[in-house]
DRENMAR-934946 format. One line per 8 residues: their letters; for each residue x, y, z of N, C-alpha, C. Coordinates in nm, 2 decimals, always signed. Layout:
N
A	X Y Z X Y Z X Y Z; ... .
***
This chain:
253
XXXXXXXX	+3.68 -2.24 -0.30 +3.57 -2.14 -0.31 +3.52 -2.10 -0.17; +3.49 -1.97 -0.15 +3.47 -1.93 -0.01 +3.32 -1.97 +0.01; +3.29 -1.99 +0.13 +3.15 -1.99 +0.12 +3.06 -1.89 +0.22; +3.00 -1.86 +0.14 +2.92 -1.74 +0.19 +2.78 -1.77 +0.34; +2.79 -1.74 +0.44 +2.66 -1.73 +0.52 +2.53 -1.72 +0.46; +2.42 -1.74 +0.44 +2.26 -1.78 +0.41 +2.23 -1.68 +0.48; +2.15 -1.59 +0.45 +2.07 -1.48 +0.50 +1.95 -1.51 +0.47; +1.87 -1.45 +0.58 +1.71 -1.42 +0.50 +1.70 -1.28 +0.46 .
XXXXXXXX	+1.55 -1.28 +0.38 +1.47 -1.17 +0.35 +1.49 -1.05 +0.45; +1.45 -1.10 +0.54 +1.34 -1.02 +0.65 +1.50 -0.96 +0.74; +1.61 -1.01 +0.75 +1.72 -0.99 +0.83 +1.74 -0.87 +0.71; +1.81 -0.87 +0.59 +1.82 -0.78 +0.50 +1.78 -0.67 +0.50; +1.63 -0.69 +0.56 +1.55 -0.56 +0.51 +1.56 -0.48 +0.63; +1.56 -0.57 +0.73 +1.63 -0.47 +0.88 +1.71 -0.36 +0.84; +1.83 -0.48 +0.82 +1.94 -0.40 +0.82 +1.94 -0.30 +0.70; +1.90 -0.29 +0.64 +1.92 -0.20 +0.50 +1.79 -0.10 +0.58 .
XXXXXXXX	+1.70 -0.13 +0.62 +1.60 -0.01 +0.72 +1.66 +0.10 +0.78; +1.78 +0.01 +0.86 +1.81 +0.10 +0.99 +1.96 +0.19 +0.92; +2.04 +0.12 +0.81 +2.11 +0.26 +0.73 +2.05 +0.33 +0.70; +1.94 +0.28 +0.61 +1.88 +0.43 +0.61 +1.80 +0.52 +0.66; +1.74 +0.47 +0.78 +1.71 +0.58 +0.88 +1.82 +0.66 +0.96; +1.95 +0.57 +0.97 +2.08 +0.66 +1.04 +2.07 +0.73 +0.94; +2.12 +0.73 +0.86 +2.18 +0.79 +0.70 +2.14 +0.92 +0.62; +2.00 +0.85 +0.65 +1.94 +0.91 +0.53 +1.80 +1.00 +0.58 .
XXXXXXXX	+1.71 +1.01 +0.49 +1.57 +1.07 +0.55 +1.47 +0.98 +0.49; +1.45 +0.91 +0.52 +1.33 +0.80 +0.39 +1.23 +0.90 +0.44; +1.16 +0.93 +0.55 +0.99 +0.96 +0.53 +1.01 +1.11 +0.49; +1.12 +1.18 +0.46 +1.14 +1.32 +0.40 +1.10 +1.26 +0.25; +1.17 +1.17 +0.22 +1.21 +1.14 +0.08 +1.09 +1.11 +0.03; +1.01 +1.05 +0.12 +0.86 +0.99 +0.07 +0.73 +1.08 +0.06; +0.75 +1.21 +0.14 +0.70 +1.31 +0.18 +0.73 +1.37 +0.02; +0.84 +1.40 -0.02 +0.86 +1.46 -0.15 +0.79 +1.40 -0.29 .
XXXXXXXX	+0.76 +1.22 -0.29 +0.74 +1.11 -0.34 +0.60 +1.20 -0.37; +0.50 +1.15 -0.27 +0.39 +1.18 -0.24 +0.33 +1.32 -0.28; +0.43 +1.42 -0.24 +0.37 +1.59 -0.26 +0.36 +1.58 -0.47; +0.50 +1.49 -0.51 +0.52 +1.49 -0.67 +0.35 +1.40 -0.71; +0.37 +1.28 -0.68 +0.22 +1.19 -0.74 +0.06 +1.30 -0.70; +0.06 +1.38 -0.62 -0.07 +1.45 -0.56 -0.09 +1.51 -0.70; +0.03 +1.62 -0.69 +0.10 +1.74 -0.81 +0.02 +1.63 -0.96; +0.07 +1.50 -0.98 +0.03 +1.50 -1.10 -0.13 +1.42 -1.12 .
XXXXXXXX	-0.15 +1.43 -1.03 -0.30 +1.34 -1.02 -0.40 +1.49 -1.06; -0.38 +1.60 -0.97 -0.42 +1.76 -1.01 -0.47 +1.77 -1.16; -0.32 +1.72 -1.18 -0.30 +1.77 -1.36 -0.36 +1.73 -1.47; -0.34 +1.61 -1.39 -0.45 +1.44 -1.48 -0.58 +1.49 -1.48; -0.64 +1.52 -1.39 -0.77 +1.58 -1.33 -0.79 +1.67 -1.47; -0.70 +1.79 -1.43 -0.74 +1.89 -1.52 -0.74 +1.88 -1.67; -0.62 +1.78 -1.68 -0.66 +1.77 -1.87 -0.77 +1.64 -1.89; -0.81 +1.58 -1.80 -0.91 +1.50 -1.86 -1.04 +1.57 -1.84 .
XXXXXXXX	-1.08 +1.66 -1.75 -1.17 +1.79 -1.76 -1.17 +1.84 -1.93; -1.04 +1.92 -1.96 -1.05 +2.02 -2.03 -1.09 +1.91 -2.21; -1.05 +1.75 -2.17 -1.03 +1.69 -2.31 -1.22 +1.60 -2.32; -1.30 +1.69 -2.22 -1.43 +1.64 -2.23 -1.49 +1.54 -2.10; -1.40 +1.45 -2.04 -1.43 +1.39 -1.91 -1.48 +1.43 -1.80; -1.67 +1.46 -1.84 -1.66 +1.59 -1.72 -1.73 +1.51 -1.64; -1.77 +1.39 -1.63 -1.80 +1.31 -1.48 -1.73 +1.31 -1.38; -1.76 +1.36 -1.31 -1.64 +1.36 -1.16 -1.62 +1.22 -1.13 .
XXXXXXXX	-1.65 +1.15 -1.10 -1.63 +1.02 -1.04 -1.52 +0.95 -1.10; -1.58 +0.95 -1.23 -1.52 +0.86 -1.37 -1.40 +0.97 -1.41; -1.36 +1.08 -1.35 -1.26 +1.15 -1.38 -1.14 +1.15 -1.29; -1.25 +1.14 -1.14 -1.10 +1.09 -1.04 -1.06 +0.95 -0.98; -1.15 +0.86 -1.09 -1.06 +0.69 -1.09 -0.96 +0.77 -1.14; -1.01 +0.77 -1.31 -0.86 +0.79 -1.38 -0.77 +0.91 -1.34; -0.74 +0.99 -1.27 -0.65 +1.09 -1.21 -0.58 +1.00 -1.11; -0.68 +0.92 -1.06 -0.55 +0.84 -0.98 -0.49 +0.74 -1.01 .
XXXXXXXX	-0.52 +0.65 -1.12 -0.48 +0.56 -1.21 -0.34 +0.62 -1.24; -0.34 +0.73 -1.30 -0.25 +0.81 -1.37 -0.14 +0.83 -1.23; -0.19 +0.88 -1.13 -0.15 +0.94 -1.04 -0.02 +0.82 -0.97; -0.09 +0.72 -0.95 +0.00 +0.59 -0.89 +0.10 +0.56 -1.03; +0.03 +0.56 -1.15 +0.17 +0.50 -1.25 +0.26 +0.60 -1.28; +0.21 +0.75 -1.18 +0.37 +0.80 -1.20 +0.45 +0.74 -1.06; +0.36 +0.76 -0.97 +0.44 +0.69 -0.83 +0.51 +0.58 -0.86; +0.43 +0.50 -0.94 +0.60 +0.38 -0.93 +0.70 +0.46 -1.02 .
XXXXXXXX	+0.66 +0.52 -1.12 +0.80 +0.59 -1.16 +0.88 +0.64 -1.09; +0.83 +0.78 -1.00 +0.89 +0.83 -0.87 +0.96 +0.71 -0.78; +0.93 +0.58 -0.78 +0.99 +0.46 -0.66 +1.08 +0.42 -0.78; +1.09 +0.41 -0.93 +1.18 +0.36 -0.99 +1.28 +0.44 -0.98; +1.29 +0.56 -0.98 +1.36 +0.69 -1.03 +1.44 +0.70 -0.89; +1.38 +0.65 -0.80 +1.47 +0.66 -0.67 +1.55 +0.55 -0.65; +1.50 +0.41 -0.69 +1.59 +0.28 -0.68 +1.70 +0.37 -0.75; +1.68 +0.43 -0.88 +1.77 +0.40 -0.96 +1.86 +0.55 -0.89 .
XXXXXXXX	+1.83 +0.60 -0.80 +1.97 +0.70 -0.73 +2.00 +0.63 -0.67; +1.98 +0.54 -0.59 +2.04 +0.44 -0.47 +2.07 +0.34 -0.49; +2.10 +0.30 -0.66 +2.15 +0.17 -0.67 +2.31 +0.14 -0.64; +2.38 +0.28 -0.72 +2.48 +0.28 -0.68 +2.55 +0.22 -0.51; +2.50 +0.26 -0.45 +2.49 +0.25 -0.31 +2.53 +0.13 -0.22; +2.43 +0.06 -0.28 +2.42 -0.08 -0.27 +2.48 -0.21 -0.35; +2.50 -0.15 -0.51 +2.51 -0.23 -0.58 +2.66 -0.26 -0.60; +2.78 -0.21 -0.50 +2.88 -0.23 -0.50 +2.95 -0.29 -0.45 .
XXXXXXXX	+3.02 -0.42 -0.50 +3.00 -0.59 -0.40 +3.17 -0.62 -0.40; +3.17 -0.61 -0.25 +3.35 -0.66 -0.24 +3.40 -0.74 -0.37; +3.57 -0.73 -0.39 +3.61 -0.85 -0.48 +3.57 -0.95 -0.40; +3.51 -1.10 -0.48 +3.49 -1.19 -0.49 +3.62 -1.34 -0.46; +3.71 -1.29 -0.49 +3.80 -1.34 -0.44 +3.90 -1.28 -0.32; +3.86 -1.19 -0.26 +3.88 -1.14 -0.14 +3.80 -1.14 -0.05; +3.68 -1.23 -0.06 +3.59 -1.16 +0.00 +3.57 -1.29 +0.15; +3.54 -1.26 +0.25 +3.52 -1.34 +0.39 +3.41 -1.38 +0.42 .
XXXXXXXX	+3.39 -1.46 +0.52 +3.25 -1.48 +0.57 +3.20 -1.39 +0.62; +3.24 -1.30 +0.66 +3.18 -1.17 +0.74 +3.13 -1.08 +0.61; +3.02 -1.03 +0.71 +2.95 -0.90 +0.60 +3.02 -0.78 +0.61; +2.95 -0.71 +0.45 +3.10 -0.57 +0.42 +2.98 -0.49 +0.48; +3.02 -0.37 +0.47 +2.91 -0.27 +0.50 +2.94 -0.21 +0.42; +2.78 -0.19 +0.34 +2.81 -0.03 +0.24 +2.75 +0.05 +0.24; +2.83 +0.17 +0.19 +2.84 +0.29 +0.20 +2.66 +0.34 +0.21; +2.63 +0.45 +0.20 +2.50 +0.53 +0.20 +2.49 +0.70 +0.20 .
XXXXXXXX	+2.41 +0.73 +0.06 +2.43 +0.84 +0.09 +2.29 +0.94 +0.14; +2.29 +1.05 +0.15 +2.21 +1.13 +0.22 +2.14 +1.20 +0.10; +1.99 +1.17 +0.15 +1.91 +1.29 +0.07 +1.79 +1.32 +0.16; +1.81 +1.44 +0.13 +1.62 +1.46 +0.15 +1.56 +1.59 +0.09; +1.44 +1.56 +0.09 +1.37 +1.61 -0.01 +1.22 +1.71 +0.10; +1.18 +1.79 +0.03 +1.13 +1.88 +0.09 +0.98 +1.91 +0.04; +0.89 +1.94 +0.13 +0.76 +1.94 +0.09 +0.69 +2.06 +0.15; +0.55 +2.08 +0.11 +0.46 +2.13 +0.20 +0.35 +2.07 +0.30 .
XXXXXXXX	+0.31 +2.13 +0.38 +0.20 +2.02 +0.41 +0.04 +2.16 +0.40; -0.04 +2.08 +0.41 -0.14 +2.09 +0.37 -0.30 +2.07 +0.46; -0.41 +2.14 +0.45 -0.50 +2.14 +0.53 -0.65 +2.16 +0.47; -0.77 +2.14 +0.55 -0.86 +2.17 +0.47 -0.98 +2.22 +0.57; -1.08 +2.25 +0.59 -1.18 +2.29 +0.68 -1.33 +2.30 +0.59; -1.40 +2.32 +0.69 -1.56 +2.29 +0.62 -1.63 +2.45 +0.65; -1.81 +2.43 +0.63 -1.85 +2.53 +0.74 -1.96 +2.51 +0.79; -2.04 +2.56 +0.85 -2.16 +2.50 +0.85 -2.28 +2.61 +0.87 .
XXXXXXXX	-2.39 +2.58 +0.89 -2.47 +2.66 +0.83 -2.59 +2.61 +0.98; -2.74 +2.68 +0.93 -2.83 +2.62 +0.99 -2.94 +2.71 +0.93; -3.07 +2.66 +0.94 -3.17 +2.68 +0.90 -3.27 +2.70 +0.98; -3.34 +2.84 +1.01 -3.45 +2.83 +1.11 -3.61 +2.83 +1.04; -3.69 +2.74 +1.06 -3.76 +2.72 +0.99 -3.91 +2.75 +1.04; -4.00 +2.86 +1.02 -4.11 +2.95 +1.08 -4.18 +2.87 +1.14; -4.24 +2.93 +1.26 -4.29 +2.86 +1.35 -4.42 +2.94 +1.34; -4.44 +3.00 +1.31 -4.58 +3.15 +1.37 -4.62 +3.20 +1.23 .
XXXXXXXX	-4.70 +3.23 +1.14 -4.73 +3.26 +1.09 -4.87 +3.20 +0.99; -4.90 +3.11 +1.03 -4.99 +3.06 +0.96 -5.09 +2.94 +1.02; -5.18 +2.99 +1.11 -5.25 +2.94 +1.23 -5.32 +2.84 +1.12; -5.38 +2.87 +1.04 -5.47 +2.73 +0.99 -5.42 +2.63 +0.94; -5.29 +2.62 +0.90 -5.24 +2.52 +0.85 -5.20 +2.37 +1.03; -5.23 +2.48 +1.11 -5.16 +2.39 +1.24 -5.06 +2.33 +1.27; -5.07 +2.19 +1.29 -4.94 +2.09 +1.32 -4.89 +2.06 +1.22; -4.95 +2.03 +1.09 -4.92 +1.97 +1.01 -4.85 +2.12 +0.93 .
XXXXXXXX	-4.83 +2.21 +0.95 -4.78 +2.30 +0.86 -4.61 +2.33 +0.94; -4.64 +2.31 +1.08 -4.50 +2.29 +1.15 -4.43 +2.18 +1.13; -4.51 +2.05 +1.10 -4.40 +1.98 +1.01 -4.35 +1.93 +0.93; -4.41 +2.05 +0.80 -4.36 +2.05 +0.68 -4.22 +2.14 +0.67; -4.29 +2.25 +0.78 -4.14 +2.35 +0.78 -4.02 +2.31 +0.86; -4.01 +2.20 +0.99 -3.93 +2.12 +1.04 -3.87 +2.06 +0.87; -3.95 +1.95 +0.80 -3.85 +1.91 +0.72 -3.83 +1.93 +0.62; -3.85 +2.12 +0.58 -3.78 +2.12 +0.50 -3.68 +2.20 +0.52 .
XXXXXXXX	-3.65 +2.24 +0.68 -3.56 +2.30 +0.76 -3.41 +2.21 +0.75; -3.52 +2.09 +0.80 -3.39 +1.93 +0.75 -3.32 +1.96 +0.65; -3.41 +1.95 +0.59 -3.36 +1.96 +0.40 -3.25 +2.04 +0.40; -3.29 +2.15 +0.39 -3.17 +2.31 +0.38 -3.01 +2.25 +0.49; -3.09 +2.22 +0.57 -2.97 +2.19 +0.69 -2.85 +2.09 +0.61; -2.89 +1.97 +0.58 -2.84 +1.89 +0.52 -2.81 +1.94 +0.38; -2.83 +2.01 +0.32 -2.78 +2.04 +0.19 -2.63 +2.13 +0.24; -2.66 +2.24 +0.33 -2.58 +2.30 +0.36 -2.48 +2.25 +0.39 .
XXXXXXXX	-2.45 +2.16 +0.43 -2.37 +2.03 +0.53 -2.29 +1.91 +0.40; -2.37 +1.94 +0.33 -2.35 +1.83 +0.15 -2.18 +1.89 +0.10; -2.17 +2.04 +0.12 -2.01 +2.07 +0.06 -1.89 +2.07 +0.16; -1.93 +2.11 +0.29 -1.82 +2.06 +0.38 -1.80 +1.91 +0.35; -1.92 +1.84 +0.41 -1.86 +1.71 +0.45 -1.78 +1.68 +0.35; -1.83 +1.67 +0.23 -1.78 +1.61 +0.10 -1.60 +1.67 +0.09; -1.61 +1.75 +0.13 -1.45 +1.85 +0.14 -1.39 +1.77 +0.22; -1.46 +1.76 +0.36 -1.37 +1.69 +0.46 -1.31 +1.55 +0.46 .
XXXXXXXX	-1.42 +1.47 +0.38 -1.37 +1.33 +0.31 -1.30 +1.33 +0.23; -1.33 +1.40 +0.14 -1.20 +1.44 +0.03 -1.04 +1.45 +0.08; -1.07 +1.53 +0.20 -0.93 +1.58 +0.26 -0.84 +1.47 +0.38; -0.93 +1.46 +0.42 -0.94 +1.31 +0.51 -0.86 +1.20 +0.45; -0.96 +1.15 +0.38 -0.87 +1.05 +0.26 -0.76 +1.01 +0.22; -0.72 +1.15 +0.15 -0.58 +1.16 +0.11 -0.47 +1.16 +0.21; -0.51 +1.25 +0.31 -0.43 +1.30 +0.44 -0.37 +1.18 +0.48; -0.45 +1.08 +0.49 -0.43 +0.95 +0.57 -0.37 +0.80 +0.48 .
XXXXXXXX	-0.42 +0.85 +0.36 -0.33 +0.76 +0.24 -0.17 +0.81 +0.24; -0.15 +0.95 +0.27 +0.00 +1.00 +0.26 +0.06 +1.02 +0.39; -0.02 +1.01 +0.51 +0.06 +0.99 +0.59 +0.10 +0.87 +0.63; +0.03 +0.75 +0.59 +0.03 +0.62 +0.60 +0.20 +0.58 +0.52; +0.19 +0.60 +0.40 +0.27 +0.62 +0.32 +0.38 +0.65 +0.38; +0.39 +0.76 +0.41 +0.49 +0.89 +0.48 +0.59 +0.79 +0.60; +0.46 +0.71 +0.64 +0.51 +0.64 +0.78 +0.58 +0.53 +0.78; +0.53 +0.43 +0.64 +0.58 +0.31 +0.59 +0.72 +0.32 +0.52 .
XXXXXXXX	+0.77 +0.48 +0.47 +0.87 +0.49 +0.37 +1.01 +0.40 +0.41; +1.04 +0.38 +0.56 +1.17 +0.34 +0.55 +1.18 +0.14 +0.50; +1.05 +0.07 +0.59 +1.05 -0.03 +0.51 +1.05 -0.05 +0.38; +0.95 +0.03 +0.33 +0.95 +0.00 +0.14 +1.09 +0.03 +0.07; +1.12 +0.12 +0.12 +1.23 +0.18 +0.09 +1.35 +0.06 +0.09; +1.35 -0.03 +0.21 +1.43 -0.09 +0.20 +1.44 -0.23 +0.15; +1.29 -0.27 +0.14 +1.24 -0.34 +0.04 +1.25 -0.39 -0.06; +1.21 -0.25 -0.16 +1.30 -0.17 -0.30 +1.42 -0.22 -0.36 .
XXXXXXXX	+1.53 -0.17 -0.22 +1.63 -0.21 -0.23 +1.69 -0.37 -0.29; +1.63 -0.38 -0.13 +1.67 -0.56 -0.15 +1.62 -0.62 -0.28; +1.51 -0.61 -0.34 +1.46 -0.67 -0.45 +1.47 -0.63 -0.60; +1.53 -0.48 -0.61 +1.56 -0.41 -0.67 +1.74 -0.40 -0.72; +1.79 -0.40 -0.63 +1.94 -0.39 -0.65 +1.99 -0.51 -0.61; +2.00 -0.56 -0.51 +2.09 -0.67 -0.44 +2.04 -0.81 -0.55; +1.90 -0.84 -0.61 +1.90 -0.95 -0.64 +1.93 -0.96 -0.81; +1.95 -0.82 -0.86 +2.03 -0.82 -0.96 +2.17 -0.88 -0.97 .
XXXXXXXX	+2.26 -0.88 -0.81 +2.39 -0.84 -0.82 +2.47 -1.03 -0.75; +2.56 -1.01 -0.79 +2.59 -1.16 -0.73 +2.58 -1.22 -0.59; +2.54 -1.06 -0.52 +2.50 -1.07 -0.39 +2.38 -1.17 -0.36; +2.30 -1.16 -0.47 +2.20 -1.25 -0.41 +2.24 -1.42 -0.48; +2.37 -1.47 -0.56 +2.36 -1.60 -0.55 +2.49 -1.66 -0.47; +2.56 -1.56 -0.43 +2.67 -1.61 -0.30 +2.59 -1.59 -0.23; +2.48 -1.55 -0.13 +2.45 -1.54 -0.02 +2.28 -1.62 +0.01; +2.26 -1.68 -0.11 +2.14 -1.72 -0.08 +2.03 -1.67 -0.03 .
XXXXXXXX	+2.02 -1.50 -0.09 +1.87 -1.44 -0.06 +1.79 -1.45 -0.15; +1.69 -1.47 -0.08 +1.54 -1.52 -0.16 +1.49 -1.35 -0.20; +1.43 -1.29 -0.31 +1.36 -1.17 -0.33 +1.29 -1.23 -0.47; +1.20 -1.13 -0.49 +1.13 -1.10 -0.58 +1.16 -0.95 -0.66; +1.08 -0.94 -0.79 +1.12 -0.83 -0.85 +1.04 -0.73 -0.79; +1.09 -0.57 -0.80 +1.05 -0.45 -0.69 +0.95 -0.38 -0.73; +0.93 -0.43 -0.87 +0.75 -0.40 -0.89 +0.64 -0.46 -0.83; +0.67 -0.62 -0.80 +0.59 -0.67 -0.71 +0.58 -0.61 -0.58 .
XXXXXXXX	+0.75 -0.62 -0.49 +0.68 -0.55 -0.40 +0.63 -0.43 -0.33; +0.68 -0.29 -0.45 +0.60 -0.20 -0.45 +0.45 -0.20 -0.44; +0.37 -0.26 -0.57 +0.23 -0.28 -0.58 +0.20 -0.40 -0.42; +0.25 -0.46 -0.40 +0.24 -0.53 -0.29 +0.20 -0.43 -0.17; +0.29 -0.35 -0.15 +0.35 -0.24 -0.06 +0.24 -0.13 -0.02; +0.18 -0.07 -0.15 +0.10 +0.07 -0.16 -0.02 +0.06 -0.27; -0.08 -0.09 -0.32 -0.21 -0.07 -0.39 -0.30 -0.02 -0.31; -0.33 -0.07 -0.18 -0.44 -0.08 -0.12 -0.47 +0.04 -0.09 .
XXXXXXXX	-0.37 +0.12 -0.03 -0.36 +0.26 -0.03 -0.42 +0.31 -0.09; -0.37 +0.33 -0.22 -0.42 +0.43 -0.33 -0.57 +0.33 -0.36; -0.60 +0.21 -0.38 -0.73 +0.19 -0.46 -0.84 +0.25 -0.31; -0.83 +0.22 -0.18 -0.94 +0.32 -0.08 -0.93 +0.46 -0.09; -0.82 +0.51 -0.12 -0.85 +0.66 -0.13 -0.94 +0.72 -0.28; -0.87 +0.64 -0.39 -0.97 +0.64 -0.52 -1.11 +0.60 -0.49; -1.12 +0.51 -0.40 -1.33 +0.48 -0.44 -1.38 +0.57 -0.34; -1.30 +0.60 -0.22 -1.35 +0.76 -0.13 -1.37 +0.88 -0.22 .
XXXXXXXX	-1.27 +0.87 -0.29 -1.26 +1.03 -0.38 -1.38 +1.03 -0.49; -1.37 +0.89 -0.55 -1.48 +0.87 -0.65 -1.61 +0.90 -0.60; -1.66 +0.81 -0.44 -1.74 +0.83 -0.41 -1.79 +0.99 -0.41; -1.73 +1.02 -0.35 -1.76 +1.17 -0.28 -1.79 +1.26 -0.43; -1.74 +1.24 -0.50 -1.75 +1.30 -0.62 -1.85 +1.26 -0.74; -1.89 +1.14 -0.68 -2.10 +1.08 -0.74 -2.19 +1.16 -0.68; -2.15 +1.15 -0.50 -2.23 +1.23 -0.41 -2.21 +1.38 -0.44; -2.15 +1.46 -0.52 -2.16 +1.56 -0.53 -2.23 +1.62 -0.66 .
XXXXXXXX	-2.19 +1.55 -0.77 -2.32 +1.55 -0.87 -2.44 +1.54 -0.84; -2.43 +1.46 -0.73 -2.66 +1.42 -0.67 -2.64 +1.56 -0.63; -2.58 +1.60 -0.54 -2.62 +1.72 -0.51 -2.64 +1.80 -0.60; -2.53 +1.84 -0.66 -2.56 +1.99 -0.79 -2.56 +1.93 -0.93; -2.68 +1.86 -1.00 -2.66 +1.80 -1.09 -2.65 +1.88 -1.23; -2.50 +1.82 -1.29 -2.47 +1.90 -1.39 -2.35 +2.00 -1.37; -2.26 +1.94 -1.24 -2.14 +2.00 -1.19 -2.07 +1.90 -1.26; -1.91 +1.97 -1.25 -1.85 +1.89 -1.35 -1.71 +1.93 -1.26 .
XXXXXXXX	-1.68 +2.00 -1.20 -1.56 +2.03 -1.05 -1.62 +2.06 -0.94; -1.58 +2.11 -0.83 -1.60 +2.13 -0.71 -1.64 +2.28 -0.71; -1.55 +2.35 -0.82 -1.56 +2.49 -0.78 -1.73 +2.51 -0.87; -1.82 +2.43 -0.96 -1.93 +2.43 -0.99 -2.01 +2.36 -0.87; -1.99 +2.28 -0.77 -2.06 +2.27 -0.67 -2.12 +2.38 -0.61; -1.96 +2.44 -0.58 -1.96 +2.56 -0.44 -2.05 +2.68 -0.50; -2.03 +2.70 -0.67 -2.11 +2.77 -0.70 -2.31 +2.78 -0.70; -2.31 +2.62 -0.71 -2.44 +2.57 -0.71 -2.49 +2.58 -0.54 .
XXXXX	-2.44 +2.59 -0.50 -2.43 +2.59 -0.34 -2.49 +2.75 -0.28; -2.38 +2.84 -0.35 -2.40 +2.99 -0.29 -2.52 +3.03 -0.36; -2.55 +2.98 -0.50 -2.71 +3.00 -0.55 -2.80 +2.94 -0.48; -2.82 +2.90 -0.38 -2.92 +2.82 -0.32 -3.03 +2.69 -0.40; -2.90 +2.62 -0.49 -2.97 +2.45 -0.57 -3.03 +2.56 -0.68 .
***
């Protein structure tokens, strides 16, 4: 019986990294990953809107709940194009101490990218008009000059965090794609195949290391989005989207 060389983890996932950065396009592919899970978190949004869910907060946990358990589908649906790939293991009685190299094929996937902006406002608040009230009447109109200021400032910001958020949960993502990717792989395909008991690789199953990979991700961008979306009901109480903010907003509260 031949005997096979002992690999690690961590050597595996190299090498399975760097075919597919020659090869392939992982942060394209992840970029398409990501534009698909945004796309259905939207949707989630909107039917749990239209099925009575009109708390914002408590409507974009669950949009993103929804949102990530398509993403692992999108990371299953991709093992399962690239299994082939990988999963094709010299005869066994032909086989050497030296490693085979396999094949890789090419994809990429295509996206848009996306932007967001605020605006801002200011409040001048009377200085001259009303001598008997005195000091004390200048600074009532100082703060409620505040007030207006800060209200005005309540729908940007909130936009910009919103946008912020995500921006940086997917580009994070975007950035990580070729390790997970190869990750996936190893835990996904190779330790199905005899490859992992001739060669003594250690893996785990690729659900673990997905959720391992990209929870943290998604659960800070969900309590940012949540957040911002509590803070936007204090503001316009009795909004139930954004576009009832912006509305409550141009009516002046």
């Amino acid at each position: 019986m031949k005997v096979f060389p002992k690999i690690h983890r961590h050597q595996e996932i190299q090498k399975i990294r760097g075919d597919l950065e020659r090869d392939s396009f992982p942060r394209l592919q992840m970029f398409l990953l990501v534009t698909l899970t945004g796309a259905s978190g939207f949707v989630a949004s909107y039917t749990f809107l239209h099925a009575g869910l009109v708390e914002m907060w408590l409507r974009y946990l669950a949009s993103f709940g929804v949102a990530y358990l398509m993403f692992l589908v999108f990371l299953w649906l991709w093992l399962r194009t690239r299994a082939e790939d990988y999963a094709d293991l010299p005869d066994v009685s032909r086989a050497t101490s030296s490693s085979s190299d396999g094949p890789s094929a090419c994809y990429s996937g295509k996206g848009g990218d996306f932007g967001g902006g605020g605006a801002s406002g200011s409040f001048d608040s009377p200085t001259e008009g009303i001598s008997a009230i005195g000091d004390s009447g200048g600074s009532v109109g100082d703060a409620l000059g505040t007030v207006a200021e800060a209200e005005e400032f309540a729908i940007p910001l909130a936009a910009l965090i919103l946008i912020g958020a995500m921006v940086f949960s997917s580009l994070f993502m975007v950035y990580s794609a070729p390790t997970l990717f190869a990750e996936l792989l190893v835990d996904g395909v190779l330790s199905a195949s005899l490859y992992r008991r001739l060669r003594g690789l250690e893996t785990r199953h690729w659900l673990e290391t997905a959720i391992h990979r990209t929870a943290w991700p998604f659960i800070l961008t969900a309590a940012i989005t949540s957040a911002s979306g509590w803070a936007m009901t204090l503001y316009a109480s009795g909004a139930h989207s954004i576009a009832d903010v912006v509305f409550h907003s141009k009516q002046g509260g």
